[in-house]
GUPA-139864 format. One record per residue: x, y, z of N, C-alpha, C in turn; residue in three letters. Coordinates in steps of 0.2 Angstrom, whole numbers, plus 5000, padded with zeros to 4 digits. Each point is the difference from the previous one (the first is absolute). Example, Ala and Ser with C-alpha at 12.3 -4.5 7.8 and 13.67 -1.06 7.14 Angstrom:
<domis>
506649725039499650065000500450065000Ala 499850054996500450065001499650055003Ser 
</domis>
This chain:
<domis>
483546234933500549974995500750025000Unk 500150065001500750034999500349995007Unk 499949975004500149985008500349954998Unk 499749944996500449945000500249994995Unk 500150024994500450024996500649975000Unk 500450035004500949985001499949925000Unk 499449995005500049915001499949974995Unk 499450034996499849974994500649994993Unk 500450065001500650024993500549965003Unk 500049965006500749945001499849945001Unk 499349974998499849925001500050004991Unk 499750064996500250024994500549984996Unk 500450045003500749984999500549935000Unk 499650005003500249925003499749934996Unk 499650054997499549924995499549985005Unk 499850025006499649985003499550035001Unk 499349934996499350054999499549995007Unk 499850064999499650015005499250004999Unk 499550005005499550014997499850075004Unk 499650044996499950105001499250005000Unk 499850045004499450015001500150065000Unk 499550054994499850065002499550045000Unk 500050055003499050015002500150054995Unk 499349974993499850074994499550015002Unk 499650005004499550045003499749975007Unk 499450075002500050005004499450055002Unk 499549985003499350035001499849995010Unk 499750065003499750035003500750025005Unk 499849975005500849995005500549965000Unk 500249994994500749975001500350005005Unk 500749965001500450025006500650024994Unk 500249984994500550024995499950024995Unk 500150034997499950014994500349994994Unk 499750034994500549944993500750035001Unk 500449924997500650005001500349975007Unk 499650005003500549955008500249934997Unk 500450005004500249944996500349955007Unk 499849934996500249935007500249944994Unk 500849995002500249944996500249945005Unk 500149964997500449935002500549974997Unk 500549995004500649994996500449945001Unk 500849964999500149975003500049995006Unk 499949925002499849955007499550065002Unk 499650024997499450025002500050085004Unk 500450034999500250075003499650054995Unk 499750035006499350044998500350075003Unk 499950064992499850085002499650024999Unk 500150095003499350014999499250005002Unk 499750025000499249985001499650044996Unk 499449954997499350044997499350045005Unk 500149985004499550005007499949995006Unk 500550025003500450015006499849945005Unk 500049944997499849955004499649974997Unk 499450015000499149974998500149944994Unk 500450024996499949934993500849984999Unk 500650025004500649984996500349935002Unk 499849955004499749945000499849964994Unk 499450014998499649994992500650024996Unk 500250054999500550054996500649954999Unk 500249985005500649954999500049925000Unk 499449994998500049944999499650014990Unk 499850055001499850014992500750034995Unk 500450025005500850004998500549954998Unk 499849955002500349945002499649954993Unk 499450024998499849974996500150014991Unk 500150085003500150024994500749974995Unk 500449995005500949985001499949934998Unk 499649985002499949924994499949994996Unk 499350035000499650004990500550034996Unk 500250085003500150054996499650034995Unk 499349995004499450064998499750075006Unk 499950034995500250075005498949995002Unk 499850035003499649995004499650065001Unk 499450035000499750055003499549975007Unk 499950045004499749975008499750075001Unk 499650015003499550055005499949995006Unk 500350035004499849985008499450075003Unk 499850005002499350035002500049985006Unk 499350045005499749985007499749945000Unk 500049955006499549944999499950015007Unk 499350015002499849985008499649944999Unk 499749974996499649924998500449945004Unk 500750014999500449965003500650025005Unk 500149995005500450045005500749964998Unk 500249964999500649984996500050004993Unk 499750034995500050034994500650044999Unk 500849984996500550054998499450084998Unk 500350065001499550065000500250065002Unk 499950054998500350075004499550035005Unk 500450015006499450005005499950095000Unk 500250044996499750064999499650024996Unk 499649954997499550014997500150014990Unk 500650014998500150034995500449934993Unk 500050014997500349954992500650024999Unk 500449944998500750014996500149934994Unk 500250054995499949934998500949984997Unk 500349964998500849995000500049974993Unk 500450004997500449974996500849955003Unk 500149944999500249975002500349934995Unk 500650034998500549994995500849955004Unk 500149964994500649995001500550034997Unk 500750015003500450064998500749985000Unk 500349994993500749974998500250044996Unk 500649984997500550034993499649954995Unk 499749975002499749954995499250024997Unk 499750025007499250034998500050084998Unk 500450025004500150095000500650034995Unk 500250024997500750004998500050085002Unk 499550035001500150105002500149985006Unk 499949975007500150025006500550025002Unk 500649964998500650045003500150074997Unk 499950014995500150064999499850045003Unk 499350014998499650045009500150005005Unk 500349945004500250015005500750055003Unk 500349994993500850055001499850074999Unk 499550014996499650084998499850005007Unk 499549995005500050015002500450025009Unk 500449954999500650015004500550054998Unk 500050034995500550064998499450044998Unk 499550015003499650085000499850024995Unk 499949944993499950034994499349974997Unk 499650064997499249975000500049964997Unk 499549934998499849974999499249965002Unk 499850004994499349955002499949934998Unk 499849965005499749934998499649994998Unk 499649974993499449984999500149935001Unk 499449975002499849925000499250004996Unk 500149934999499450014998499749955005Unk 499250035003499649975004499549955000Unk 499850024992499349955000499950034991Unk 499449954998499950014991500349964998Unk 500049994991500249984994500750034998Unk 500549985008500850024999500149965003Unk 500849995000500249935007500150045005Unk 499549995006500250025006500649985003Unk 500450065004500449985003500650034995Unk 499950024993500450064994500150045001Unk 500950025001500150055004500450064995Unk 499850065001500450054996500450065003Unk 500550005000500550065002499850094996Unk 499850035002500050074998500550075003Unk 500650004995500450075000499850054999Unk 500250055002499850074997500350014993Unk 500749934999500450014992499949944996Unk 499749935005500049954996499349955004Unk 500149944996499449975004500549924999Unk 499649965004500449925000499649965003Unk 499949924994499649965004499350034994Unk 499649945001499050014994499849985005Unk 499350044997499249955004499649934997Unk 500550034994499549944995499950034994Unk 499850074998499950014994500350084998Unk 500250024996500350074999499550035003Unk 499450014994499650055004499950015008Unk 500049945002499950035007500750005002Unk 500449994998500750035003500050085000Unk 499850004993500150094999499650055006Unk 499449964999499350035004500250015009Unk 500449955003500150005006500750055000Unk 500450014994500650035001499950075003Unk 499450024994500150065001499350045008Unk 499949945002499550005004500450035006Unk 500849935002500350015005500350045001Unk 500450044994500250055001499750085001Unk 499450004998499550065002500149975010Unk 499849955000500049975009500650035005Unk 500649984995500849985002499950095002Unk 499850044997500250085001499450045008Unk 499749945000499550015009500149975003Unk 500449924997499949985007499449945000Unk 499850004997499349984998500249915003Unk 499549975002500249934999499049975001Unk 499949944995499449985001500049974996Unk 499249984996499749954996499950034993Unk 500049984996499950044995499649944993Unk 499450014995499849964997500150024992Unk 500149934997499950034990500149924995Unk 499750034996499749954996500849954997Unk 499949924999500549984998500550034998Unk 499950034994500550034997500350085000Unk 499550015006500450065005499350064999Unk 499649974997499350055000499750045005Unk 499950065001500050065006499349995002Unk 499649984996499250004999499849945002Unk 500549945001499849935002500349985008Unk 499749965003500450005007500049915000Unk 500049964995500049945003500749975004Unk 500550065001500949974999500150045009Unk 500149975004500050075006501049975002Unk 500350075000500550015002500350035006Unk 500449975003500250065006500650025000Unk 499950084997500650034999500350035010Unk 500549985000500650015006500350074999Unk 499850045002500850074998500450015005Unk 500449995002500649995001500550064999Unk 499750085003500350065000500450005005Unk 500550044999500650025006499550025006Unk 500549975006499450035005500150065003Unk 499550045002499850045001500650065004Unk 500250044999500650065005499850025007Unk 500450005004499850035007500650065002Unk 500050064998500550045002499950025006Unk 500550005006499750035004500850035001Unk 499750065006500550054998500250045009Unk 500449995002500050005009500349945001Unk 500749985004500349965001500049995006Unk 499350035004499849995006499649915003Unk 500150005006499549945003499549994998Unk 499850054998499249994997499949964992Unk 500850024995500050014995500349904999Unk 500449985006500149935000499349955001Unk 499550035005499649955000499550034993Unk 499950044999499750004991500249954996Unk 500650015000500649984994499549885001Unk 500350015004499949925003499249974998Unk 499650065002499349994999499950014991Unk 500450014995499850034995500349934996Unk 500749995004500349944995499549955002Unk 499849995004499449955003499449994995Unk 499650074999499450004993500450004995Unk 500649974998500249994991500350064999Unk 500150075002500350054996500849995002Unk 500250014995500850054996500150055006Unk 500249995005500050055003500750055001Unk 500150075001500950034997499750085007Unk 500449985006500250035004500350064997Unk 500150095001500350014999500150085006Unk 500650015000499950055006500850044999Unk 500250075000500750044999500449975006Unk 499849985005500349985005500549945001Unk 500650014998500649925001499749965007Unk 500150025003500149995007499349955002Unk 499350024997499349955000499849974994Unk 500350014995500149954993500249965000Unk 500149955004500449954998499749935001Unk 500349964996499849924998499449985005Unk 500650005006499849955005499550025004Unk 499750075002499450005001499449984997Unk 499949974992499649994997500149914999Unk 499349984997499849935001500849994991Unk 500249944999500350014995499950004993Unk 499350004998499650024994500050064998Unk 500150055005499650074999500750044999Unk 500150054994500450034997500250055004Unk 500650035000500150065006500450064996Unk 499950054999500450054997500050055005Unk 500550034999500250085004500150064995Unk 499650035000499950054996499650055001Unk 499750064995499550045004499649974998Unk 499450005005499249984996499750024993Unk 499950065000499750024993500850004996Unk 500249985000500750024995499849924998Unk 499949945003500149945000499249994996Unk 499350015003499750014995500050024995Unk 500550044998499850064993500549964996Unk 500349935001500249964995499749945000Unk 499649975006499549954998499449984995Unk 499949984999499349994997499749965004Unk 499250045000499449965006499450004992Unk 499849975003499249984997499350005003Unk 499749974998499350025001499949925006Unk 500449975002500249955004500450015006Unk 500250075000500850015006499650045004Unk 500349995006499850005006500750045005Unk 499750075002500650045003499750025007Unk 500549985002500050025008500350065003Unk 499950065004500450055000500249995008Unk 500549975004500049995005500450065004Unk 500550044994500350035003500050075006Unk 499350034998500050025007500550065002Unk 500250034994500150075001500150054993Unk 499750065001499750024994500750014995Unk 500750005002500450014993500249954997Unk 499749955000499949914995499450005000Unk 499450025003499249964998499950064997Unk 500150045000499750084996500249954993Unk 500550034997500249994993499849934998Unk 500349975004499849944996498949975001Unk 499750035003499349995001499850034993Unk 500450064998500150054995499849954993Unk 500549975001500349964994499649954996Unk 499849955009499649944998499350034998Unk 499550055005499550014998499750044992Unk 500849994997499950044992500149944997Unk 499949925001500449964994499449935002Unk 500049944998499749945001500249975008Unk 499449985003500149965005499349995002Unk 500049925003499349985002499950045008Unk 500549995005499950025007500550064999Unk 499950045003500550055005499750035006Unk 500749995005499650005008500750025003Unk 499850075003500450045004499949995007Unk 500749985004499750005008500150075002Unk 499950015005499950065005499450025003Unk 500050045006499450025003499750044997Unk 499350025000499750044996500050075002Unk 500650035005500250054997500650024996Unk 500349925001500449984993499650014994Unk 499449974998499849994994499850064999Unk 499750055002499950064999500650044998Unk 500350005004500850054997500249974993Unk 499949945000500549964994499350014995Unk 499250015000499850024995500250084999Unk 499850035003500450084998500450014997Unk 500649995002500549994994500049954995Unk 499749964999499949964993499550054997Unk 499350055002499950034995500350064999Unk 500450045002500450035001500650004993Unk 500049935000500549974995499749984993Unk 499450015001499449984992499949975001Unk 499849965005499549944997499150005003Unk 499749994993499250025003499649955004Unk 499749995002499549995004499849914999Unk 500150014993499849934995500549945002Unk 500850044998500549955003500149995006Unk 499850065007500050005006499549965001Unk 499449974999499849955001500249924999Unk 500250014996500649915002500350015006Unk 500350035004500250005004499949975006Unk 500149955004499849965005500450005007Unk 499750065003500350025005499650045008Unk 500349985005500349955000499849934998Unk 500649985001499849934995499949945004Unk 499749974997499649945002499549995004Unk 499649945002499250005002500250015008Unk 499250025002499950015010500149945001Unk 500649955003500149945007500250015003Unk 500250085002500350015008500749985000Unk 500250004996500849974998500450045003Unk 500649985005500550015001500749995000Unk 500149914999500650014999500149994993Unk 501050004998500150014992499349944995Unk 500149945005499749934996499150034999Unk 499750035006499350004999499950064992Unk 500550075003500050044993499849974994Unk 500749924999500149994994499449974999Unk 499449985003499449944999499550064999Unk 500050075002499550045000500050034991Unk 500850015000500250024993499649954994Unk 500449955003499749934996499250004998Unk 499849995002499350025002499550044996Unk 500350065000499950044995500249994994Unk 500549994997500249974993499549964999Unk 500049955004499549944998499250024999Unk 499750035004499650045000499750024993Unk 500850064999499850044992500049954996Unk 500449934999500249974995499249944998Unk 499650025004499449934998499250055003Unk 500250065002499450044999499850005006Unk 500349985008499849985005499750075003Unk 499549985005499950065006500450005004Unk 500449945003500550035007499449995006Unk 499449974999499549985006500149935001Unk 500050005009500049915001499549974996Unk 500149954995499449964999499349975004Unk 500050025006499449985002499750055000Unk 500350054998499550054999499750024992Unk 500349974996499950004994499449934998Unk 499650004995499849954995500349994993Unk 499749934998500150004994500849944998Unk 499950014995500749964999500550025004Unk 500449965000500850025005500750024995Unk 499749964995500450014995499750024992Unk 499850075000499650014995500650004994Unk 499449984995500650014992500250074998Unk 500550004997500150074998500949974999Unk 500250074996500949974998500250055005Unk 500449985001500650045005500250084995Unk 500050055005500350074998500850005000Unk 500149945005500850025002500449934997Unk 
</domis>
């Protein structure tokens, strides 16, 4: 959803409704998960996908439908091998969509959403899915204010404070309660959207290594901020033009950021009077990843002096170094997929095993650490 957002906040703008499909759930193998989103929009121009192919055909002619009635729709697409032209996901797994029409007319919170989330400021979208509410009820949730009903206070209350416990993880899914917002009744199912600032990639090294990172990092969604004391390898033009560049010392630059339990730091720089201090710094504070390059009798030297410096055993175990998974990687771009790789890895609980060697779901459930 936040991919096609910009497209979705200018047909918006424009008064022109669209029909939106979004997946609020999702069972064994999916190919998406909740929240992907596929609209359709004027003379029929389609974003996004719910399924990387298998039903967005079906999807867009139930889009299409929705745009004439103006009734929002629920649909399950699932495996079908009874019929070999049966619309169906050929990975074997369920998704099921919600599939609304969306105007200044039907919606009156979308635009607002959609500028929170284009200015990096959190918000959640409730809808309502299914129950004794009007589906297709959509609710805006602030951290300061809320805008837009479900249908009845109570459940307005009940979903507010629901989204806002969500808005603080990250959280995004289905959620049930009784007409009037009842915690104990599930006939009313919602899908709360959070719509948190995306994710940090601090990386630190203004080397070739630290470009293809950068490019691979803007590419999974993070925020990414270059940073290196160097004038002469900091600059704009080596980086993708998304990705923030400061010249400054490493840990000087950390030690006025803020990271969280989301941020993702890279130590690229590869000589111990910048990775020292600032490895010092980050392994004392919040972060999802930290991943030191160098050889391992770099890593070795560079732990020494980190215990050296205080840090016990507990903290030096975050420490991911060298960094990234075994592909034999060599040049800058293979590093940045190795690195990758590993983030991703830690972020959904992976082994880092080719799948044929593994059983079992492909995409098991569980929430994201990162």
């Amino acid at each position: 959803m936040r991919e096609i957002l910009p497209a979705l906040g200018r047909w918006y703008a424009e008064g022109e409704p669209f029909g939106l499909a979004t997946v609020v759930s999702v069972s064994r193998s999916a190919p998406r998960g909740p929240g992907a989103a596929m609209a359709v929009g004027p003379d029929d121009e389609v974003v996004g996908s719910v399924s990387g192919g298998c039903v967005e055909g079906a999807v867009f002619e139930l889009a299409k439908e929705v745009l004439a009635d103006g009734e929002a729709r629920l649909q399950t697409f699932g495996y079908s091998d009874e019929d070999a032209f049966a619309v169906g996901l050929t990975c074997g797994g369920e998704i099921t969509l919600l599939v609304r029409p969306v105007s200044p007319g039907t919606d009156s919170v979308f635009g607002a959403v959609a500028d929170s989330v284009a200015g990096h400021r959190p918000v959640t979208a409730a809808t309502v899915v299914d129950g004794p509410a009007p589906r297709g009820a959509a609710l805006a949730v602030w951290t300061d204010r809320v805008s837009g009903s479900l249908g009845s206070p109570g459940l307005d209350a009940a979903v507010t404070a629901d989204a806002r416990g969500g808005l603080a993880q990250g959280a995004t899914g289905l959620r049930h309660y009784g007409p009037q917002g009842q915690r104990r009744e599930d006939e009313v199912s919602v899908f709360l959207h959070s719509f948190a600032p995306p994710p940090r990639m601090l990386v630190f090294g203004a080397i070739d290594y630290a470009a293809a990172v950068a490019r691979i990092g803007d590419f999974l969604g993070y925020r990414v901020t270059v940073c290196d004391a160097r004038p002469v390898f900091a600059t704009p033009k080596r980086f993708p033009g998304g990705v923030e560049v400061v010249v400054d010392w490493p840990h000087r630059y950390l030690d006025r950021t803020e990271t969280d339990a989301r941020t993702v730091i890279c130590v690229l720089t590869h000589d111990p009077k910048f990775d020292v201090p600032l490895l010092e710094l980050a392994l004392r504070r919040p972060a999802a990843y930290i991943g030191a390059m160098g050889s391992r009798r770099t890593h070795d030297d560079r732990v020494k002096r980190l215990r050296e410096a205080g840090l016990d055993e507990q903290r030096l175990a975050r420490l991911r170094s060298p960094v990234g998974l075994d592909l034999g990687a060599r040049t800058p771009e293979e590093v940045a997929v190795s690195v990758a790789a590993e983030i991703v890895a830690l972020r959904w609980g992976g082994s880092g095993a080719p799948l044929t060697a593994t059983a079992g779901a492909i995409h098991p459930a569980g929430a994201a650490t990162i």
